[in-house]
TORVEX-491269 format. One record per residue (C-alpha): residue in one letter; z, y, x. Coordinates in steps of 0.02 Angstrom, whole numbers, plus 50000, padded with zeros to 5 digits. Each point is the difference from the previous one (the first is absolute). Example, Ala and Ser with C-alpha at 12.3 -4.5 7.8 and 13.67 -1.06 7.14 Angstrom:
// TORVEX-491269
PT  residuo      z      y      x
PT        A  50390  49775  50615
PT        S  49967  50172  50069
END
This chain:
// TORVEX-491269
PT  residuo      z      y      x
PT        X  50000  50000  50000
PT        X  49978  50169  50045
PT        X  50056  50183  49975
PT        X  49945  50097  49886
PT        X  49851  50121  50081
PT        X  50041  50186  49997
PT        X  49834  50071  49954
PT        X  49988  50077  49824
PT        X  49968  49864  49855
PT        X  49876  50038  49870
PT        X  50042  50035  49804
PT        X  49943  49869  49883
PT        X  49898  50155  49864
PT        X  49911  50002  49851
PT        X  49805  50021  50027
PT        X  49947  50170  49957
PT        X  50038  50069  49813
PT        X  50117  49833  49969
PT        X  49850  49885  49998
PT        X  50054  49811  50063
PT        X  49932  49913  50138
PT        X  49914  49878  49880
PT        X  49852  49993  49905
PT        X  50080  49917  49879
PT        X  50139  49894  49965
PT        X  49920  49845  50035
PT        X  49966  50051  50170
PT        X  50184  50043  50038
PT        X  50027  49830  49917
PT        X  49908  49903  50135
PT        X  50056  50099  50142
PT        X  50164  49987  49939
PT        X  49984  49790  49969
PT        X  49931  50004  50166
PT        X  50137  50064  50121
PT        X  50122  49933  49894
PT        X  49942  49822  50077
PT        X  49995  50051  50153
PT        X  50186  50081  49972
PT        X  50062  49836  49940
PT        X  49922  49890  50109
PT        X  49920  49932  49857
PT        X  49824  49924  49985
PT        X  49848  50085  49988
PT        X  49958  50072  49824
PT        X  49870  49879  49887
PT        X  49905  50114  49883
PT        X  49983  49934  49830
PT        X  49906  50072  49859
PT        X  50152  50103  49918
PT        X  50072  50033  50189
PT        X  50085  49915  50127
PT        X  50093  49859  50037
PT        X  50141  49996  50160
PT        X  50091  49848  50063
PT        X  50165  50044  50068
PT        X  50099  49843  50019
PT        X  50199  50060  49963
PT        X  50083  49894  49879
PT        X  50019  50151  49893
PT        X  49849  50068  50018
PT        X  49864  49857  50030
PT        X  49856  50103  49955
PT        X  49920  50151  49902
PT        X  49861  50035  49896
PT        X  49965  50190  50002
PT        X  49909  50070  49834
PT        X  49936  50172  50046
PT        X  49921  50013  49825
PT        X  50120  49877  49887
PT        X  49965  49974  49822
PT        X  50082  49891  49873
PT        X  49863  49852  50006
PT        X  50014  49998  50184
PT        X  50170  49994  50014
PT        X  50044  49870  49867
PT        X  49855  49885  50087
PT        X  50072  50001  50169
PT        X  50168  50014  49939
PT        X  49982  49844  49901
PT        X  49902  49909  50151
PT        X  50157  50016  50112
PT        X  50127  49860  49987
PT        X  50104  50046  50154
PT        X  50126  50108  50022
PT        X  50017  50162  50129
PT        X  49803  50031  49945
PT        X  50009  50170  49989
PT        X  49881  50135  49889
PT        X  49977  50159  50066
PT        X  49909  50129  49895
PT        X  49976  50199  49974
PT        X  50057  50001  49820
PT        X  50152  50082  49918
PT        X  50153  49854  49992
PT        X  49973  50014  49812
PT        X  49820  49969  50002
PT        X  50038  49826  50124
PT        X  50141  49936  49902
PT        X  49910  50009  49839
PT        X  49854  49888  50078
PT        X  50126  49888  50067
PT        X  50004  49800  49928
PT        X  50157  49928  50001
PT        X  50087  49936  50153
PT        X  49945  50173  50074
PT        X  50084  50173  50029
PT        X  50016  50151  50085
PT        X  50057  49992  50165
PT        X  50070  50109  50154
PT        X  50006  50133  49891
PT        X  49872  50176  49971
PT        X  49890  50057  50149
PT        X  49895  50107  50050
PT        X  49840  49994  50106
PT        X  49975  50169  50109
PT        X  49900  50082  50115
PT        X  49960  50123  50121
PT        X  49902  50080  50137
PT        X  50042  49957  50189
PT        X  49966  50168  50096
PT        X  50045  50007  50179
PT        X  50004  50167  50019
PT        X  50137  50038  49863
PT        X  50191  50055  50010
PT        X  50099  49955  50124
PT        X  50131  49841  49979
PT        X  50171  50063  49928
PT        X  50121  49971  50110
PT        X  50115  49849  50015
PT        X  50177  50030  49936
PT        X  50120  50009  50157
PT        X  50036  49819  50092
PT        X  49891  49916  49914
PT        X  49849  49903  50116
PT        X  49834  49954  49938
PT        X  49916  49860  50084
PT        X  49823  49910  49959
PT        X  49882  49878  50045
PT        X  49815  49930  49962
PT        X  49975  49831  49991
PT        X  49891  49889  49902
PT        X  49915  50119  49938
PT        X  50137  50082  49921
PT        X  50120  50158  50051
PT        X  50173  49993  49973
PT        X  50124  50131  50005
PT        X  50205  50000  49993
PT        X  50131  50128  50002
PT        X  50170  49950  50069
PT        X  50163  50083  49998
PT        X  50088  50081  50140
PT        X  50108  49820  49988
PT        X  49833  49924  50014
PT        X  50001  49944  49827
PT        X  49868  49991  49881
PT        X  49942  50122  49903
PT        X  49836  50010  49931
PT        X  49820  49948  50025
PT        X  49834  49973  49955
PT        X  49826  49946  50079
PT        X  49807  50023  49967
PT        X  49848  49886  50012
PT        X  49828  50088  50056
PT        X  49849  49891  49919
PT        X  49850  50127  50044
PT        X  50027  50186  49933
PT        X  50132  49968  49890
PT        X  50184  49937  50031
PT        X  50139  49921  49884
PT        X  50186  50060  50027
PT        X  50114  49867  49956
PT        X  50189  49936  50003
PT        X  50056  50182  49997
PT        X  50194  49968  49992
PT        X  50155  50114  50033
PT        X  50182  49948  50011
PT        X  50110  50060  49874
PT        X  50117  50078  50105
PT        X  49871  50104  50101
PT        X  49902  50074  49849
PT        X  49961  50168  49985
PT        X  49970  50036  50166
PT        X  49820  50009  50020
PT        X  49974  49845  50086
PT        X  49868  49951  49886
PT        X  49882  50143  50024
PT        X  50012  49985  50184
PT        X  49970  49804  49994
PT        X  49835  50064  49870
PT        X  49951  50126  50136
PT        X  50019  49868  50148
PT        X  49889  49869  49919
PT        X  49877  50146  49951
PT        X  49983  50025  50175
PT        X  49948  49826  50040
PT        X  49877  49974  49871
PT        X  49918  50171  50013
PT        X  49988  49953  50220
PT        X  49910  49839  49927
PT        X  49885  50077  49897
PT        X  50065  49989  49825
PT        X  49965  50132  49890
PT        X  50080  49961  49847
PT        X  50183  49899  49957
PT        X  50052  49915  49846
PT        X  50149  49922  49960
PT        X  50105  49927  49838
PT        X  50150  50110  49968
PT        X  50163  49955  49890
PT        X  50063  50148  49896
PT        X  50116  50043  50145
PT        X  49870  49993  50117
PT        X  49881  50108  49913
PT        X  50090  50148  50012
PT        X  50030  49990  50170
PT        X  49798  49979  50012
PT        X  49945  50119  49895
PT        X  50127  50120  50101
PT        X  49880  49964  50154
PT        X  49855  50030  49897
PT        X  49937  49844  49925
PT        X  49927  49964  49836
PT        X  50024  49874  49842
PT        X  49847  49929  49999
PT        X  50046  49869  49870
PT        X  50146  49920  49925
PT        X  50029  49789  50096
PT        X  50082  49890  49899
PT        X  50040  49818  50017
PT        X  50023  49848  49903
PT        X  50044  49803  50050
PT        X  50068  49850  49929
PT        X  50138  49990  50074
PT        X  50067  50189  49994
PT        X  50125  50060  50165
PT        X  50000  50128  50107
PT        X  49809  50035  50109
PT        X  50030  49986  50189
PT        X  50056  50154  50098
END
């Protein structure tokens, strides 16, 4: 691992008059389905005629169909083709619309999300700073950059990491420690990982925020792009 450089770090920005990075959702859907895999570790994306199909291999998770354009007929067919459980559905439709398409021995799952995006611009604002004793390390490997935040103690307190598939890049397993919130440690892990992408040639990031994490995002200027919401057979909690 290594220190953090010193150099400014680029803003993540809205394009110009609050347009997205995306032509259209689909596109951020793909991009998004894309370094997600690559996040995870996970196998390459299959395409399939109503989106995309990942194996991931966790016992909670073993794999995900991703529905950029769900509809009711679609849903109930490969809803009702899946015997196994920890098959997750991941769509871009309101968690009313989803549960009302639902069969039984299916429900909402992990709870309302959002998908966002925004512009990568390396020659933005300057990182905020990092609150007093804290240390921000990261690394590349993989494929994938990962950055942490430790106490003065040395203990954990937050991190995230980035995948860069091309000219786009996904942020994902953005997490903070309770007892270090509200210190800004988010934004600067967001500016960090901007940093890498943008030196990689990414132009564009997406990511799939909680409701807590989408006001921290849309603090750093990201956009709702669409609303994420999941379903399974075997409802719990989605990985971290």
């Amino acid at each position: 691992m290594s220190e953090e450089p010193e150099h400014p770090l680029p803003a993540l920005v809205l394009a110009p008059g609050g347009a997205v990075p995306f032509a259209t959702t689909d596109d951020a859907v793909r991009a998004w389905v894309r370094g997600w895999a690559v996040s995870r570790g996970a196998a390459e994306p299959v395409g399939r005629d109503w989106g995309y199909t990942v194996e991931v291999g966790l016992p909670h998770e073993v794999a995900r169909h991703v529905l950029p354009d769900a509809d009711e007929t679609t849903v109930r067919e490969i809803a009702g083709n899946t015997a196994a459980p920890a098959v997750w559905l991941k769509t871009f439709v309101p968690p009313q619309t989803l549960a009302a398409w639902l069969p039984p021995g299916w429900a909402l799952a992990g709870g309302p999300g959002f998908l966002m995006a925004a512009r990568l611009d390396p020659g933005g604002a300057a990182a905020p700073a990092l609150a007093d004793g804290y240390r921000l390390t990261r690394w590349t490997r993989g494929g994938v950059t990962r950055a942490v935040v430790r106490a003065a103690d040395g203990a954990f307190a937050a991190r995230a990491q980035i995948a860069v598939t091309g000219r786009t890049a996904v942020v994902d397993q953005v997490e903070t420690h309770p007892g270090h919130r509200r210190l800004g440690l988010g934004r600067v892990l967001l500016h960090s990982l901007a940093d890498t992408a943008a030196r990689e040639g990414a132009t564009a990031a997406v990511l799939g925020a909680t409701p807590d994490g989408r006001a921290l995002y849309e603090s750093a200027g990201w956009r709702v792009l669409a609303p994420l919401t999941a379903a399974t057979r075997t409802p719990q909690d989605p990985p971290a």
